[in-house]
C-alpha positions as CSV (number, residue, x, y, z in Angstrom):
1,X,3.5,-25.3,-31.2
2,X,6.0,-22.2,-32.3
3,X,4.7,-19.4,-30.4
4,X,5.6,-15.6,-31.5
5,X,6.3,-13.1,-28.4
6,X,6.3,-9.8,-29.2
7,X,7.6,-7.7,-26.8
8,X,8.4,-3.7,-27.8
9,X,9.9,-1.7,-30.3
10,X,12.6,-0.5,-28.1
11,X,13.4,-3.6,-26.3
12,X,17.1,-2.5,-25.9
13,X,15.6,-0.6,-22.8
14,X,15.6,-2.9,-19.9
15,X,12.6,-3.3,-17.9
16,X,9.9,-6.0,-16.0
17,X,8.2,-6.3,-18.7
18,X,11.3,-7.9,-20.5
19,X,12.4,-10.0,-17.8
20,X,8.9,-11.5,-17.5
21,X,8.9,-12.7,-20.8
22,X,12.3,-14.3,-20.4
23,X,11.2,-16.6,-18.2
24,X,8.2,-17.2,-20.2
25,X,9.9,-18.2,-22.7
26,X,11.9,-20.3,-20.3
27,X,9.0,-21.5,-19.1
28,X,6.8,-22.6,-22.8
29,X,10.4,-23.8,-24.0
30,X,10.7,-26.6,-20.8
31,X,7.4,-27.8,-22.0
32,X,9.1,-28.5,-25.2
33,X,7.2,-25.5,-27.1
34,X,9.0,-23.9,-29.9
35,X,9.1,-19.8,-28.9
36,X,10.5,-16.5,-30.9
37,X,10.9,-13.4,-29.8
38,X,10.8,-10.0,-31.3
39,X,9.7,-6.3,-31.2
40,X,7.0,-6.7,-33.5
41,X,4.7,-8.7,-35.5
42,X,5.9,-8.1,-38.9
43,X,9.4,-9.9,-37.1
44,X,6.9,-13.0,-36.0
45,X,5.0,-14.3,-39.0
46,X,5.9,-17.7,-39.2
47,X,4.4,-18.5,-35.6
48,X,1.5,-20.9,-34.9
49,X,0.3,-18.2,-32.4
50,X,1.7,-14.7,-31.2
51,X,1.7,-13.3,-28.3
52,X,1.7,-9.4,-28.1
53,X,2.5,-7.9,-24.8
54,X,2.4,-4.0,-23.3
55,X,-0.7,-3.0,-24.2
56,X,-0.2,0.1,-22.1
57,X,1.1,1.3,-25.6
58,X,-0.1,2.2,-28.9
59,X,-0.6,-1.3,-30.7
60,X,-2.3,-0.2,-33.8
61,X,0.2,-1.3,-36.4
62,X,0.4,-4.7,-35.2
63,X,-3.3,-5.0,-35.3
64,X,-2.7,-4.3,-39.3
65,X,0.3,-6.7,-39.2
66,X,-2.3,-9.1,-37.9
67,X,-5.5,-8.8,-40.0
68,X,-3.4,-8.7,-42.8
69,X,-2.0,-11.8,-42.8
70,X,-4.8,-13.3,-40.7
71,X,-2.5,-14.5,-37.6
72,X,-3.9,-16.1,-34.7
73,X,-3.3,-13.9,-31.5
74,X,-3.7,-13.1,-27.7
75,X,-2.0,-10.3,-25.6
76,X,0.0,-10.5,-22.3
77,X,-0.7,-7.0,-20.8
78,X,1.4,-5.6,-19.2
79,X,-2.1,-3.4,-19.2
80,X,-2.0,-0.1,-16.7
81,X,-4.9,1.7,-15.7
82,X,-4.6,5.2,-17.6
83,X,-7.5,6.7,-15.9
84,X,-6.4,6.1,-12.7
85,X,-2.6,6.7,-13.1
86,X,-1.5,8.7,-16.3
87,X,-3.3,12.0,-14.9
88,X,-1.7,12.2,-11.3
89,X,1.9,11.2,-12.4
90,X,1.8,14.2,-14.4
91,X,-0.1,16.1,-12.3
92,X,2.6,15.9,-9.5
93,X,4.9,17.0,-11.5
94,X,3.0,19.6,-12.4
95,X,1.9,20.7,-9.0
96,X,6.0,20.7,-8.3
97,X,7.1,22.8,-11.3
98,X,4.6,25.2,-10.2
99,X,6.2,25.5,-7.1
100,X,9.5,26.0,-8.4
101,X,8.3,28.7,-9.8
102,X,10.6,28.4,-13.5
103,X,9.4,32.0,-14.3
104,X,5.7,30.8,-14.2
105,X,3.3,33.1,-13.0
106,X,0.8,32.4,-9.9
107,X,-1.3,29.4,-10.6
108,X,-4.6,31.8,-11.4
109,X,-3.3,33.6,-8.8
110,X,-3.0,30.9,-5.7
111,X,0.6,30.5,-5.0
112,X,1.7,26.5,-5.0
113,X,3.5,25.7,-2.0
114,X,5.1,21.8,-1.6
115,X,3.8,21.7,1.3
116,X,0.2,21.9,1.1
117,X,0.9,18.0,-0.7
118,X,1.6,17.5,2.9
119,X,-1.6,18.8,4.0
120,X,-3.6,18.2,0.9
121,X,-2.1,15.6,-1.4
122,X,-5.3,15.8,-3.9
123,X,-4.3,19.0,-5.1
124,X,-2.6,17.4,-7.8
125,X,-5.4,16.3,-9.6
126,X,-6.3,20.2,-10.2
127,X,-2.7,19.9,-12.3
128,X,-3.6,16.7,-13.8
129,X,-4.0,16.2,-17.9
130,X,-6.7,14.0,-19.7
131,X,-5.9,10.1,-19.5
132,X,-3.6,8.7,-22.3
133,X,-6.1,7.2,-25.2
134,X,-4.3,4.0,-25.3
135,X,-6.6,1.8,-24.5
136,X,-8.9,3.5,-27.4
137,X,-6.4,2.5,-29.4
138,X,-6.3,-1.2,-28.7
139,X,-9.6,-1.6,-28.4
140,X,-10.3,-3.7,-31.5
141,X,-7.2,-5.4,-30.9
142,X,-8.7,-6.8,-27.8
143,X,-11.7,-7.5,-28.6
144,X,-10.5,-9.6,-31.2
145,X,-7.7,-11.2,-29.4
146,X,-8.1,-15.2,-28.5
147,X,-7.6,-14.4,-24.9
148,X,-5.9,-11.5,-23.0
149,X,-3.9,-12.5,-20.3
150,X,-3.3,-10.3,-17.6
151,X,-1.1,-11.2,-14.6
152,X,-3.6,-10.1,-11.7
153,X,-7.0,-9.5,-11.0
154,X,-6.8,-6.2,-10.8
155,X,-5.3,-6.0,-14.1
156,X,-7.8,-8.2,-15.9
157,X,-10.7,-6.2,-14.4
158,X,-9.0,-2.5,-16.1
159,X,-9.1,-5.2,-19.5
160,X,-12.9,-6.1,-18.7
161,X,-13.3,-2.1,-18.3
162,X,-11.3,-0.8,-21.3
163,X,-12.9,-3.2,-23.7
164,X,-15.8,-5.7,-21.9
165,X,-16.2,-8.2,-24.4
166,X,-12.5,-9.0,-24.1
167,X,-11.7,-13.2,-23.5
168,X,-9.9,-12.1,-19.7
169,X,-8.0,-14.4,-18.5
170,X,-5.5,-14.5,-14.9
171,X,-2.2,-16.0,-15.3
172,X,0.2,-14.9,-12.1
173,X,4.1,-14.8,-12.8
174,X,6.7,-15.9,-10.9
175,X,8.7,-14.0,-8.7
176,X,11.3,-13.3,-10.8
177,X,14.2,-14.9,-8.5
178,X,17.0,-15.7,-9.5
179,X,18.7,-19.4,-8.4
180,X,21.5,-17.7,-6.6
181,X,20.8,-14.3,-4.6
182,X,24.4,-13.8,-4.3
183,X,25.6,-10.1,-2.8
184,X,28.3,-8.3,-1.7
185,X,28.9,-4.7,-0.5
186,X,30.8,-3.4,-3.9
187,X,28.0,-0.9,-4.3
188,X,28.2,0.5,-0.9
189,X,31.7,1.0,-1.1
190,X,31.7,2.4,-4.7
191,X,29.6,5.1,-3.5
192,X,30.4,5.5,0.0
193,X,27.7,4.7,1.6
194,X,27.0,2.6,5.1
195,X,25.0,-0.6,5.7
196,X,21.6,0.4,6.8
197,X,21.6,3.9,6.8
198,X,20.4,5.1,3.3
199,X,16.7,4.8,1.7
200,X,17.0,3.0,-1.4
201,X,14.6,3.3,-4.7
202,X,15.1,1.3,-7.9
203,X,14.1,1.6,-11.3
204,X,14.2,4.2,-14.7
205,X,13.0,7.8,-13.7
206,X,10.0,8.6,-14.6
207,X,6.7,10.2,-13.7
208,X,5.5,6.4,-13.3
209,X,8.2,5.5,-11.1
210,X,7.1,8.4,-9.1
211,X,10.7,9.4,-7.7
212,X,9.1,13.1,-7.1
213,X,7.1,11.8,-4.3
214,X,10.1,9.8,-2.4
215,X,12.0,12.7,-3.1
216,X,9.7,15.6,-1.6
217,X,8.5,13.0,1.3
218,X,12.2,12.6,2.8
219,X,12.8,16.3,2.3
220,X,13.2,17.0,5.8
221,X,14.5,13.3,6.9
222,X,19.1,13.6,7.9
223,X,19.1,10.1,6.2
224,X,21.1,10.1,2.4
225,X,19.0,8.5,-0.2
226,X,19.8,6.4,-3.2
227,X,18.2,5.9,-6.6
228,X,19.5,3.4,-9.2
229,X,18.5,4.5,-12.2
230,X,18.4,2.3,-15.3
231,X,18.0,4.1,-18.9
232,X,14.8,5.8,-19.1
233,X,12.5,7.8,-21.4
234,X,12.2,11.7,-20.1
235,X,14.4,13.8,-19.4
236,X,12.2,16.8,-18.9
237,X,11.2,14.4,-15.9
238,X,15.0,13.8,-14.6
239,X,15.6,17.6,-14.9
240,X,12.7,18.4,-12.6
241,X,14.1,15.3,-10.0
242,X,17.5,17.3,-10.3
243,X,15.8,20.3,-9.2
244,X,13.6,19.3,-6.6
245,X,16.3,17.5,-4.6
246,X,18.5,21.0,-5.1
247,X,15.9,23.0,-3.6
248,X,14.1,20.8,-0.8
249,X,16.5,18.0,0.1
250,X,18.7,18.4,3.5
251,X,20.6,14.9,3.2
252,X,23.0,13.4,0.8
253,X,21.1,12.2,-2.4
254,X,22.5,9.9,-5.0
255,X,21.4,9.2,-8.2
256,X,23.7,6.1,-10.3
257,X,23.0,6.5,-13.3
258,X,23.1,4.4,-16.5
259,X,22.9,7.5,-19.2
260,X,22.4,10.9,-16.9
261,X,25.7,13.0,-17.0
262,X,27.6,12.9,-13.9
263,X,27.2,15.8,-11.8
264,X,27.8,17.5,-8.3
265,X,25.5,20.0,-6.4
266,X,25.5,20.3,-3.1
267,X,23.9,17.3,-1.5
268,X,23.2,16.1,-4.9
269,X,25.9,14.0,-6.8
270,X,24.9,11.6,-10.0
271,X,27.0,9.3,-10.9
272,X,27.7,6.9,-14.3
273,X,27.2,3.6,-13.7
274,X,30.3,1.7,-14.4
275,X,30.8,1.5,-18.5
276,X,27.3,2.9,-18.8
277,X,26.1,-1.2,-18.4
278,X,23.6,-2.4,-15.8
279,X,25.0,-3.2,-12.1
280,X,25.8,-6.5,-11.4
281,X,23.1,-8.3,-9.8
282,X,25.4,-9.1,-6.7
283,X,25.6,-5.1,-6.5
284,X,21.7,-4.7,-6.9
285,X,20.8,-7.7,-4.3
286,X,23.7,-6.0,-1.8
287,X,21.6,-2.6,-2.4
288,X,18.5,-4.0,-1.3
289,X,19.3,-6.3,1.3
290,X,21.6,-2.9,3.5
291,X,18.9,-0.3,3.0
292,X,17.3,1.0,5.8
293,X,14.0,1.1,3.7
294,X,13.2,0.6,0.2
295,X,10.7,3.5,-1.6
296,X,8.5,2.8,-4.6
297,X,5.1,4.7,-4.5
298,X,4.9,4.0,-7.9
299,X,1.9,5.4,-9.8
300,X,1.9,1.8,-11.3
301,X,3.4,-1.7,-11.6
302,X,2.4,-4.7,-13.0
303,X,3.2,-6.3,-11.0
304,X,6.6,-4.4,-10.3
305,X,9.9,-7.5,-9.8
306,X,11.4,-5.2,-7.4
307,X,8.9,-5.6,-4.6
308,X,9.7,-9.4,-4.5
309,X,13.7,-8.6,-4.4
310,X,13.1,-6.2,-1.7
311,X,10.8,-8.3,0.7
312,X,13.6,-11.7,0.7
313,X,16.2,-9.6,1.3
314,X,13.9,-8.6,4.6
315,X,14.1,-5.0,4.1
316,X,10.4,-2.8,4.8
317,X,9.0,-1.9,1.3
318,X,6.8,0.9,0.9
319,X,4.5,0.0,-2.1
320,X,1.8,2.1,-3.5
321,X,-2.2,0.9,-3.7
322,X,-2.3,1.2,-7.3
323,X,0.8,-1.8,-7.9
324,X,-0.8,-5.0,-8.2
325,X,1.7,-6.7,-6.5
326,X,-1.0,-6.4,-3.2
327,X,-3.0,-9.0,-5.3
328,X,0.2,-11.5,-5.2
329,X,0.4,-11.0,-1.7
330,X,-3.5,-11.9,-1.0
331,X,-4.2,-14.2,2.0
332,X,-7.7,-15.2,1.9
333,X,-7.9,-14.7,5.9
334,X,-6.9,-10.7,6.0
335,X,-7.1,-9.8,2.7
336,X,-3.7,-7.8,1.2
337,X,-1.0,-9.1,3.2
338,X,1.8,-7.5,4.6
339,X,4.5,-10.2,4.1
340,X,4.6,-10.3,8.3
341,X,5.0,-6.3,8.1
342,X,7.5,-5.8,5.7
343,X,5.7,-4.4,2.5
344,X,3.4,-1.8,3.5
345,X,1.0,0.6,1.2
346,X,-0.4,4.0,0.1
347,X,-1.6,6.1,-2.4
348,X,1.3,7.1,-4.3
349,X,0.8,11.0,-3.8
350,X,0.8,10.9,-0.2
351,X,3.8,12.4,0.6
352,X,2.7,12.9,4.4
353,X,2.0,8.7,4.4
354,X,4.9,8.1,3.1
355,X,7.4,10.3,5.3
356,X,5.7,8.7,8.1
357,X,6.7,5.5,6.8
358,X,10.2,5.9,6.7
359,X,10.2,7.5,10.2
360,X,8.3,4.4,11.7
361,X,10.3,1.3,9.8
362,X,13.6,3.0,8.7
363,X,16.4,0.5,9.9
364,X,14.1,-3.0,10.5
365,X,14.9,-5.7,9.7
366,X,12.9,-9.2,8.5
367,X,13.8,-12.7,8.8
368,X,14.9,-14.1,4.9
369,X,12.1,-16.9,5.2
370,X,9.2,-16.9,3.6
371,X,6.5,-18.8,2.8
372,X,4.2,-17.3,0.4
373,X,3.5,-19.2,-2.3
374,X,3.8,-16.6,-5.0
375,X,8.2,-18.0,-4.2
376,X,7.0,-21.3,-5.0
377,X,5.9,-20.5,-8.7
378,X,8.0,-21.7,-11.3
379,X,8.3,-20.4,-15.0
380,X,6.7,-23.9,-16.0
381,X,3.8,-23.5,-14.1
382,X,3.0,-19.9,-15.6
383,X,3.4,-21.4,-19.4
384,X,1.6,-24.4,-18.3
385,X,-1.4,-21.8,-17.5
386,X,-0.2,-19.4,-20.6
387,X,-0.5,-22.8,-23.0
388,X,-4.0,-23.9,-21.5
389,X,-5.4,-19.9,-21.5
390,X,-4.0,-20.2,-26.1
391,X,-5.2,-23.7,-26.7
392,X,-8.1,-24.3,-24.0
393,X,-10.6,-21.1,-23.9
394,X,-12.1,-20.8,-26.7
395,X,-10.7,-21.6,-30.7
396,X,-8.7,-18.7,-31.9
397,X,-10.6,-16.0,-33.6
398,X,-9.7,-15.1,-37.6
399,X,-10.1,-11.3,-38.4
400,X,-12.0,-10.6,-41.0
């Protein structure tokens, strides 16, 4: 079978979503399946099947791309929860601008002070915008889809909500491991920085990523604090990181950088990440595996590769309850595990929750071992389920 994946129009952006299908296609191809990739369908039309993923955006024109020429079809989420999550990111950020001030007037006259999130983290949802309609969008595209595959449970049940008479079906992924997990310390000493004694967060800033919340929540804490930053999407949203960390944070904050200009204010100092190219992975494992803590209360993840990297290098993970990583570390005995202690979770706007965190964990360590078996799943055994959830459900719709 020659199987089409798309993936998204700006795929030159790295990101999970990417890397998953990577070793999907590593995965279909070892079972001697045929695969091409592209960012769209018009790219895949000599396929036997296509896959589309990220259906957490606008897929309208690949719907026409696929009724036209009547091309047999599932999705691969990666499907976020828009009512839950889209109005609270922006909300927070919000809530913060206001408290800037940025020549804004009194919020109908209440002042907005950063710390009532402290006291009353719901606030934010009095700043909070209408839910992006994406899932409106897709809606036809998922009803008609051959199956939708979502990689957790609480993923497939936001499909069975957004559209109900979508084909659902659960297919975990791996890990996302790498064979070696070789690191070294050239990060620490490219920065300056000591073994165990920064927090550490990871990933593209943006209101998802929620680095407002790890920002505002170690305020107070004498302990420097690290972002790695790949390319992202807003800068409106950097800006405002920028200027929270000028006005609230004591300690030493970093922020490498793979497009933001380099920069020095006060305890703030970005930095260019060598050549403008991702770190090596040696730098990124040695990142994780000397941080005191690592902070991602994202606002969502599906499931979100970093969690995994964090917990073998044994360092305590703060994760948020909306990431569905909790439902890759499910033990049937106590429900969401906590890896032996080392992930932990909360809402993603509880600043107070997550301060407390840091205070409580910061400096642990873990033992490397672990047993789950979510490290024992290979990319064959997802496309083994990926190739049964095509071929085994139900035949393939035709749109008419």
């Amino acid at each position: 079978m020659k199987i089409g994946i798309v993936t998204r129009p700006n795929e030159k952006k790295w990101g999970g979503d990417l890397k998953a299908v990577t070793m999907i296609r590593q995965g279909l191809q070892e079972l001697g399946q045929e695969v091409v990739i592209g960012p769209s369908a018009m790219h895949l039309l000599d396929t036997d099947f296509l896959l589309l993923t990220n259906t957490c955006i606008d897929q309208r024109t690949n719907y026409e791309t696929l009724k036209l020429f009547e091309i047999k079809y599932g999705t691969f989420g990666f499907h976020e929860d828009c009512i839950q999550c889209y109005g609270p990111s922006l909300g927070l950020a919000h809530y913060v601008v206001r408290c800037l001030g940025a020549g804004l007037p009194s919020d109908d006259g209440i002042e907005c002070e950063i710390e009532r999130l402290f006291d009353t983290p719901e606030i934010i949802y009095y700043h909070s915008p209408a839910p992006k309609k994406t899932p409106l969008f897709n809606y036809e595209l998922l009803k008609r889809a051959s199956v939708c595959i979502a990689n957790s449970t609480t993923e497939a049940k936001t499909l069975q909500r957004d559209c109900p008479s979508c084909h659902a079906k659960v297919v975990y992924l791996t890990a996302g491991l790498e064979e070696s997990m070789e690191e070294d310390e050239a990060l620490l000493k490219f920065l300056g920085l000591e073994r165990g004694n920064y927090i550490l967060q990871v990933g593209r800033i943006e209101p998802r990523k929620n680095q407002l919340a790890t920002i505002l929540a170690t305020k107070d804490l004498d302990i420097p604090l690290l972002f790695i930053a790949t390319d992202g999407y807003l800068t409106d949203y950097e800006a405002l990181c920028l200027e929270a960390i000028k006005k609230w944070r004591k300690a030493p904050t970093i922020i490498l950088s793979q497009t933001m200009k380099p920069e020095e204010d006060g305890n703030l100092r970005v930095v260019s990440m060598p050549d403008g190219k991702l770190l090596p992975k040696s730098w990124i494992n040695g990142a994780f595996r000397h941080a005191g803590v690592y902070l991602h209360p994202a606002f969502s993840e599906t499931p979100g590769y970093i969690f995994f990297e964090a917990a073998v290098m044994g360092t305590p993970t703060l994760a948020s309850e909306w990431c569905t990583v909790k439902d890759y570390f499910f033990d049937q005995k106590v429900g969401h595990s906590s890896l032996d202690g080392r992930i932990q979770y909360c809402l993603p706007y509880q600043v107070a929750a997550i301060k407390r965190f840091v205070e409580e964990n910061f400096g642990k360590r873990f033992t490397d071992k672990l047993t789950h078996p979510i490290f024992e799943r290979t990319p064959a055994m997802v496309a083994q389920e990926i190739l049964a959830s095509i071929t085994g459900t139900r035949s393939c719709l035709r749109l008419s």
